[in-house]
C-alpha positions as CSV (number, residue, x, y, z in Angstrom):
1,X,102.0,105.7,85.0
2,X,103.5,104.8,88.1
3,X,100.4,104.0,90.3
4,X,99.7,101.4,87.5
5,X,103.2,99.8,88.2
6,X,102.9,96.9,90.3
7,X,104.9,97.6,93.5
8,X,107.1,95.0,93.1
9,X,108.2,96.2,90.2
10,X,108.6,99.6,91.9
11,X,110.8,98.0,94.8
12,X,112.8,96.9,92.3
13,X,113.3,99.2,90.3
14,X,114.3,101.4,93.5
15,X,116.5,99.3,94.8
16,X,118.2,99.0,91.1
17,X,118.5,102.4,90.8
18,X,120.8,102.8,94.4
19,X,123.1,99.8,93.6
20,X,123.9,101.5,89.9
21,X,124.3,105.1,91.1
22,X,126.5,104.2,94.7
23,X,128.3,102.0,91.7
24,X,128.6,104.4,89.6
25,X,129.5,106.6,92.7
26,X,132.7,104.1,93.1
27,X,133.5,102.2,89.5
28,X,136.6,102.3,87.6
29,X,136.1,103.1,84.2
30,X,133.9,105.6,82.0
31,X,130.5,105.0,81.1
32,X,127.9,106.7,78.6
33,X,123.9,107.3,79.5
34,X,123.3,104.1,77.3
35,X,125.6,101.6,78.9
36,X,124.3,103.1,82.3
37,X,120.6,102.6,81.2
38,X,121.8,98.7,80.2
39,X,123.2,97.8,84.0
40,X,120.0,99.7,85.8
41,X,117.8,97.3,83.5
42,X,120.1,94.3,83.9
43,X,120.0,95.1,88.0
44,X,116.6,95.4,87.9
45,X,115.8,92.3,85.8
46,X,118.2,90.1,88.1
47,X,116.6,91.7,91.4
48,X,112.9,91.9,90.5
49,X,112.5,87.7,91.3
50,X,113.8,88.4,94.5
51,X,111.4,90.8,95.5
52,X,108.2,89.1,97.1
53,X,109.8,86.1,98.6
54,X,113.5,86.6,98.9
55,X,115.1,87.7,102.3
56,X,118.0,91.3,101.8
57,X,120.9,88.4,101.4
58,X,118.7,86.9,98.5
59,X,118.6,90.6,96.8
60,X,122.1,91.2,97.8
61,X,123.2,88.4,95.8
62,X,121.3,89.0,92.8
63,X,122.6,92.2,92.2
64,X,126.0,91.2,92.5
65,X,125.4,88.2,90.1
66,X,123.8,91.0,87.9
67,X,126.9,93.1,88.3
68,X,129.6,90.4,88.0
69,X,127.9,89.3,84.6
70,X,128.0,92.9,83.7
71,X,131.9,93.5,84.2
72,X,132.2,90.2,82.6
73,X,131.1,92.2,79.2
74,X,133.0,95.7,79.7
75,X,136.4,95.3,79.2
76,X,138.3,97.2,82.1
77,X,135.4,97.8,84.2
78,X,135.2,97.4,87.6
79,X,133.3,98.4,91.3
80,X,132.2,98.2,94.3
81,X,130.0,95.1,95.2
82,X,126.0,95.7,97.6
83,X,127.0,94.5,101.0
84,X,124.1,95.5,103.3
85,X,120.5,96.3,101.8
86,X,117.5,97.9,103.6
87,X,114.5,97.1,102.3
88,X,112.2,99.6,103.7
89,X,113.9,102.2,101.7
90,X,115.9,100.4,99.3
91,X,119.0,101.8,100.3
92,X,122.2,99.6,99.8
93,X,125.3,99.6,101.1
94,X,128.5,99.0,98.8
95,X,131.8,97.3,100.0
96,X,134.8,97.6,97.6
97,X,135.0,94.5,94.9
C-alpha cells in the first residue's frame, strides 16, 4: 500500500521511474519487461541513499553510476545520461552519453 511506503522511498522510486523511461525514451538497443524491471530497481536502489540528505548533483550522479554499471553488463547497450533533476517533481533531464 502506498501510504505505508515511507516517502523516501516513494521519491525514489519516482525519480527512478523518469530516468529509465526518458532512457528508455533515447537507448540504443532492445530491451524486454524483465531487463527493464532490473535497471528501474537497480536506479532505484543506487538513488534511494541520496534522497534525504543529498543535494540534485548528488542524485544525478547516482543514477548515472547506476546506469554506467548497468551498460557495463548488457552487451551493446547504450543511452542517454540524467543531466538536470528537479526534485519537486522528480522530473530529470537526459543529455546524450
Amino acid at each position: 500500500m502506498q501510504q505505508d511506503t515511507p516517502e523516501v522511498d516513494r521519491t525514489a522510486r519516482t525519480i527512478a521511474e523518469n530516468v529509465c523511461e526518458a532512457y528508455m525514451r533515447q537507448a540504443q538497443g532492445g530491451l524486454n519487461p524483465q531487463t527493464e524491471q532490473t535497471l528501474l530497481t537497480r536506479l532505484a536502489e543506487a538513488i534511494r541513499p541520496e534522497v534525504p540528505g543529498g543535494t540534485p548533483r548528488d542524485i544525478i550522479d547516482a543514477a548515472n553510476a547506476a546506469l554506467d554499471a548497468w551498460e557495463q553488463q548488457q552487451a551493446g547497450f547504450h543511452g542517454p545520461r540524467v543531466s538536470a533533476l528537479n526534485r519537486a517533481d522528480g522530473s530529470v533531464g537526459m543529455n546524450a552519453a
